[in-house]
TIZATOR-404056 format. One record per residue: residue number from 1; residue in one letter; chain; x, y, z of N, C-alpha, C, O, CB in turn. Coordinates in nm, 3 decimals, decimal comma. Glycine has a CB too. Layout:
N
NUM	a	A	X	Y	Z	X	Y	Z	X	Y	Z	X	Y	Z	X	Y	Z
...
END
This chain:
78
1	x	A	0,654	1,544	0,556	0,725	1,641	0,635	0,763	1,576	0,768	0,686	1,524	0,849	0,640	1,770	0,657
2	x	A	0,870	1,586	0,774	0,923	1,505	0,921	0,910	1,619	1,067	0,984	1,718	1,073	1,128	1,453	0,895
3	x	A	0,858	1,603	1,123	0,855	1,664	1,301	0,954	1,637	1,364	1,048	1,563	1,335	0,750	1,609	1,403
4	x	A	0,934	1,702	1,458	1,082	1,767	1,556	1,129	1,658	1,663	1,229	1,650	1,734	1,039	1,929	1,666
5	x	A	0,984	1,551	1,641	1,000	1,449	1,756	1,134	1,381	1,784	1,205	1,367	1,883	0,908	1,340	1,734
6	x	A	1,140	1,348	1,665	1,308	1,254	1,662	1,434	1,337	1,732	1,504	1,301	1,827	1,372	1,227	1,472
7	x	A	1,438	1,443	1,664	1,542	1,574	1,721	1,535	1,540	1,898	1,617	1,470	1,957	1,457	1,777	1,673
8	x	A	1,434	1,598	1,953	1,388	1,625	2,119	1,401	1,428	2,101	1,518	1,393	2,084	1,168	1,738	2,173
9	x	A	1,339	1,357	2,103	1,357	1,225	2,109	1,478	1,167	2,143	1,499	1,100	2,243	1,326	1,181	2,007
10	x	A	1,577	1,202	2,035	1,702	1,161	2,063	1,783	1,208	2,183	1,858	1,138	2,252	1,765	1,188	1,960
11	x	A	1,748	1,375	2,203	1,856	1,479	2,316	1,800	1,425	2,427	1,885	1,459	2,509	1,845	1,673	2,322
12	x	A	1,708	1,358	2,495	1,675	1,266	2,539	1,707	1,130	2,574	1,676	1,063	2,672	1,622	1,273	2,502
13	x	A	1,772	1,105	2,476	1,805	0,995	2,485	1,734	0,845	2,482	1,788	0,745	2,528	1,853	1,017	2,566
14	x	A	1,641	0,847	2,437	1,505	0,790	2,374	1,506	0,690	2,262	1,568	0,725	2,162	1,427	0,901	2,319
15	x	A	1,462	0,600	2,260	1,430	0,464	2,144	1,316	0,520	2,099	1,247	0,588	2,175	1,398	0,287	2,203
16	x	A	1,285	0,502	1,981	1,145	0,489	1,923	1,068	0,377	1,991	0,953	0,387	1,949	1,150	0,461	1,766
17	x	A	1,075	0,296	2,058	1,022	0,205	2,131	1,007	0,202	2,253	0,928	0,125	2,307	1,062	0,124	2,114
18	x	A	1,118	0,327	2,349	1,016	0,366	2,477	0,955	0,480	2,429	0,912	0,508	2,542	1,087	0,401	2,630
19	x	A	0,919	0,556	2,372	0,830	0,633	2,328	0,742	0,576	2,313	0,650	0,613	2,386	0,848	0,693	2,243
20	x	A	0,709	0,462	2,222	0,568	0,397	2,151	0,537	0,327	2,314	0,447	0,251	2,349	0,596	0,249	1,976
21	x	A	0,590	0,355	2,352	0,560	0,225	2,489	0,464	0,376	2,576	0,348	0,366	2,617	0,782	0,130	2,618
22	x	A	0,533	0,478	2,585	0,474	0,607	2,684	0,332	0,589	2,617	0,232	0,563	2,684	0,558	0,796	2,664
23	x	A	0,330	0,606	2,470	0,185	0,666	2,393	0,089	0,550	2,383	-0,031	0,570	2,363	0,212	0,728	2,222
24	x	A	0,147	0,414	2,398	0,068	0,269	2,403	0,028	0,251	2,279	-0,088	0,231	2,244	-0,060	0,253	2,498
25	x	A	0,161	0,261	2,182	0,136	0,229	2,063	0,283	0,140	2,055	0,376	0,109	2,130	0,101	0,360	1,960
26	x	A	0,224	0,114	1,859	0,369	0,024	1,856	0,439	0,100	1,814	0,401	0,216	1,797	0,390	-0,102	1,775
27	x	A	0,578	0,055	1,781	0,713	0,115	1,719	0,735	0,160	1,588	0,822	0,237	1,547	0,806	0,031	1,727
28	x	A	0,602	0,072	1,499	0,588	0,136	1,367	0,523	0,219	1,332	0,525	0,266	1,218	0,565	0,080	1,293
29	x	A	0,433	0,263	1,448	0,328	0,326	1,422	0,401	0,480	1,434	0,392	0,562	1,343	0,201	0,283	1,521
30	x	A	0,483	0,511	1,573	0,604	0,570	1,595	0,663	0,669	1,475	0,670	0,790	1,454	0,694	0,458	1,624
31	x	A	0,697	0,563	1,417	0,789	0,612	1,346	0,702	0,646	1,195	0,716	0,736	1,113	0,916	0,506	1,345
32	x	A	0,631	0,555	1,202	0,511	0,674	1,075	0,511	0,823	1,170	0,550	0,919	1,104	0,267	0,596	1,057
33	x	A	0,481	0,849	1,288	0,436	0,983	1,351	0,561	1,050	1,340	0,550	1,163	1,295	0,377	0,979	1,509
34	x	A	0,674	1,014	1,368	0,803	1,061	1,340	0,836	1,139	1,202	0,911	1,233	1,178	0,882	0,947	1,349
35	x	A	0,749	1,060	1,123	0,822	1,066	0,956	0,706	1,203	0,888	0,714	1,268	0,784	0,798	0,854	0,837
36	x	A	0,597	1,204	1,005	0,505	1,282	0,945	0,392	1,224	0,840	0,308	1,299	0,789	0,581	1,375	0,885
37	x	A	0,399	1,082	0,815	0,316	0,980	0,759	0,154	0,949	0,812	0,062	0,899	0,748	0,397	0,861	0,780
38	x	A	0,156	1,003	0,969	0,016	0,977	1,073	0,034	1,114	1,131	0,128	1,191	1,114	0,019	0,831	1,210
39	x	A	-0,076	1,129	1,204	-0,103	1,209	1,269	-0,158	1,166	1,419	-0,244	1,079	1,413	-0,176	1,275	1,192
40	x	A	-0,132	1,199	1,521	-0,127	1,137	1,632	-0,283	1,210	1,701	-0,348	1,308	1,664	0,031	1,167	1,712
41	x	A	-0,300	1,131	1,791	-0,414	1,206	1,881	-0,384	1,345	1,915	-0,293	1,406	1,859	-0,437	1,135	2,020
42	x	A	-0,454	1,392	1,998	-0,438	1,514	2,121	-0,385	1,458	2,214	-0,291	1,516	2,267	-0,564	1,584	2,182
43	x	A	-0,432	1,316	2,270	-0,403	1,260	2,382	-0,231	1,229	2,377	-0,151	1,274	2,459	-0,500	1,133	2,397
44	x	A	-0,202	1,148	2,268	-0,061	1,123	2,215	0,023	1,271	2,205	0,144	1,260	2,223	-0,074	1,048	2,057
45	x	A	-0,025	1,402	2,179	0,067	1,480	2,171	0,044	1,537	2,308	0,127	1,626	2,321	0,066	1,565	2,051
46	x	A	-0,020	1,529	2,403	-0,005	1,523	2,530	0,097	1,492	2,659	0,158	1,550	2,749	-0,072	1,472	2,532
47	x	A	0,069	1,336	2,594	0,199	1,276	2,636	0,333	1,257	2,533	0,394	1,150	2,532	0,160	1,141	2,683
48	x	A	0,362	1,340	2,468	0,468	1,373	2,379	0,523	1,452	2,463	0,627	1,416	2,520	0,441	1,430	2,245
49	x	A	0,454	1,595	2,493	0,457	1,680	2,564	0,534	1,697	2,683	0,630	1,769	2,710	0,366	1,690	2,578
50	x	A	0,472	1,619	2,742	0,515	1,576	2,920	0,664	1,545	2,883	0,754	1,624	2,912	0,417	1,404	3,012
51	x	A	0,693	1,400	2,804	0,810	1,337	2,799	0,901	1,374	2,742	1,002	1,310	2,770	0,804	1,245	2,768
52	x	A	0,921	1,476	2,648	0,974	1,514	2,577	1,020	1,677	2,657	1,118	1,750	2,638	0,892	1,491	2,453
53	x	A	0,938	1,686	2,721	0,959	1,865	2,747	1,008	1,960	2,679	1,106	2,034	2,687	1,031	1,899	2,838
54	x	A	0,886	1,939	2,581	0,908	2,021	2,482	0,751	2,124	2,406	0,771	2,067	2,299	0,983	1,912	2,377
55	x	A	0,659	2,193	2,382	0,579	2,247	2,382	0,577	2,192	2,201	0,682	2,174	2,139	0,591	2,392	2,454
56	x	A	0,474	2,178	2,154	0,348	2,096	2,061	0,455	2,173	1,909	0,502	2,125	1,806	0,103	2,178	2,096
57	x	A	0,453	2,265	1,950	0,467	2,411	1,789	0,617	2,322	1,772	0,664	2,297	1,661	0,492	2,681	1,842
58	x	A	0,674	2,286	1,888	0,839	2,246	1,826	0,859	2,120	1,749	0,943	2,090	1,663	0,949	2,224	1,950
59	x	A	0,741	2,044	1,813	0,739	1,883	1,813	0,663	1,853	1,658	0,692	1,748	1,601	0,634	1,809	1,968
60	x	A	0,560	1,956	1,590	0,479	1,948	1,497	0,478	2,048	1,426	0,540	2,143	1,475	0,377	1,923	1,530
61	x	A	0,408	2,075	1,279	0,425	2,209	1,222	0,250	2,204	1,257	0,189	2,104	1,294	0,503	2,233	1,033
62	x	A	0,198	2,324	1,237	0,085	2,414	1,240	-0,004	2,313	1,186	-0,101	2,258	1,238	0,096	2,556	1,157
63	x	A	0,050	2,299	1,071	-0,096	2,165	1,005	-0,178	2,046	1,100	-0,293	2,010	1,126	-0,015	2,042	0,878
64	x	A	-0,039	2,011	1,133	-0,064	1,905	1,217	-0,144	1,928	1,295	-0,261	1,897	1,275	0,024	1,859	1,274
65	x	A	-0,095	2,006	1,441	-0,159	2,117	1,515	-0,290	2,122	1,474	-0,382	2,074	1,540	-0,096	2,250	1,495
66	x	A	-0,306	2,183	1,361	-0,436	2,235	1,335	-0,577	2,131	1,274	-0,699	2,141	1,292	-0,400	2,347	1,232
67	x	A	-0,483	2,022	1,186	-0,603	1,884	1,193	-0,645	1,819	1,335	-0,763	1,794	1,354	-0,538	1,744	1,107
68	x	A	-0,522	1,783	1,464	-0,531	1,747	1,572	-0,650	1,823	1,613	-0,756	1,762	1,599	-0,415	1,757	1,641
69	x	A	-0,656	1,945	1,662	-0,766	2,006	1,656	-0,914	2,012	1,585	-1,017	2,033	1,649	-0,723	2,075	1,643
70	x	A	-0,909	1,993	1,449	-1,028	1,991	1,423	-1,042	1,836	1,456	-1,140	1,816	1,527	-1,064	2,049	1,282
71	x	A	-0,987	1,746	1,431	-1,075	1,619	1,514	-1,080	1,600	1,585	-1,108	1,481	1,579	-1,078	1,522	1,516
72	x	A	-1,072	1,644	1,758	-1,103	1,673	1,897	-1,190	1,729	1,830	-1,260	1,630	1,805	-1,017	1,743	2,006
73	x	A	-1,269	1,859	1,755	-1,350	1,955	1,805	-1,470	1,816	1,724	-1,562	1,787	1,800	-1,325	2,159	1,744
74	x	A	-1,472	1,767	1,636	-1,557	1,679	1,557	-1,604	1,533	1,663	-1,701	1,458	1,650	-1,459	1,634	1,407
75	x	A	-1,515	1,531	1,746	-1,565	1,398	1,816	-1,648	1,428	1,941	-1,724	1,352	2,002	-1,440	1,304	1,861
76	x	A	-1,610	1,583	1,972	-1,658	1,633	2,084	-1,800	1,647	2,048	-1,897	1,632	2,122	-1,590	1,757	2,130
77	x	A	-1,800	1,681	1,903	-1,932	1,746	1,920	-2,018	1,598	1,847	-2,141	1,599	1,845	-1,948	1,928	1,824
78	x	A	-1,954	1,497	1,798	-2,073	1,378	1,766	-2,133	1,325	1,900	-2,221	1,239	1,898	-2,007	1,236	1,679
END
């Protein structure tokens, strides 16, 4: 399932490679997160967030959202 990133990414005016550069990843990794292939941190959809100005629900569907979450709540609590 592909995310909204690319959409907001592009109206932006944005490379997949200053993006991977904001999140301190690489460009392939990117574009797996783009394609819906990975799933990104909390921290990474954080700074998605900021740069994109765009709120999480537009950028991701619910799933996503909702694994991001349970692994914050799993690391918090090891």
């Amino acid at each position: 399932m592909k995310s909204g990133i690319e959409y907001y990414r592009k109206s932006k005016g944005l490379t997949q490679a200053q993006v991977a550069a904001t999140l301190e990843t690489t460009e392939a990794r990117m574009s797996r997160i783009e394609l819906g292939q990975e799933i990104p941190t909390a921290a990474e959809i954080d700074k998605l967030v900021e740069l994109l100005e765009t709120p999480p629900t537009y950028l991701f569907s619910r799933h996503i959202l909702n694994e991001v979450a349970e692994r914050a709540r799993a690391s918090s609590a090891a």
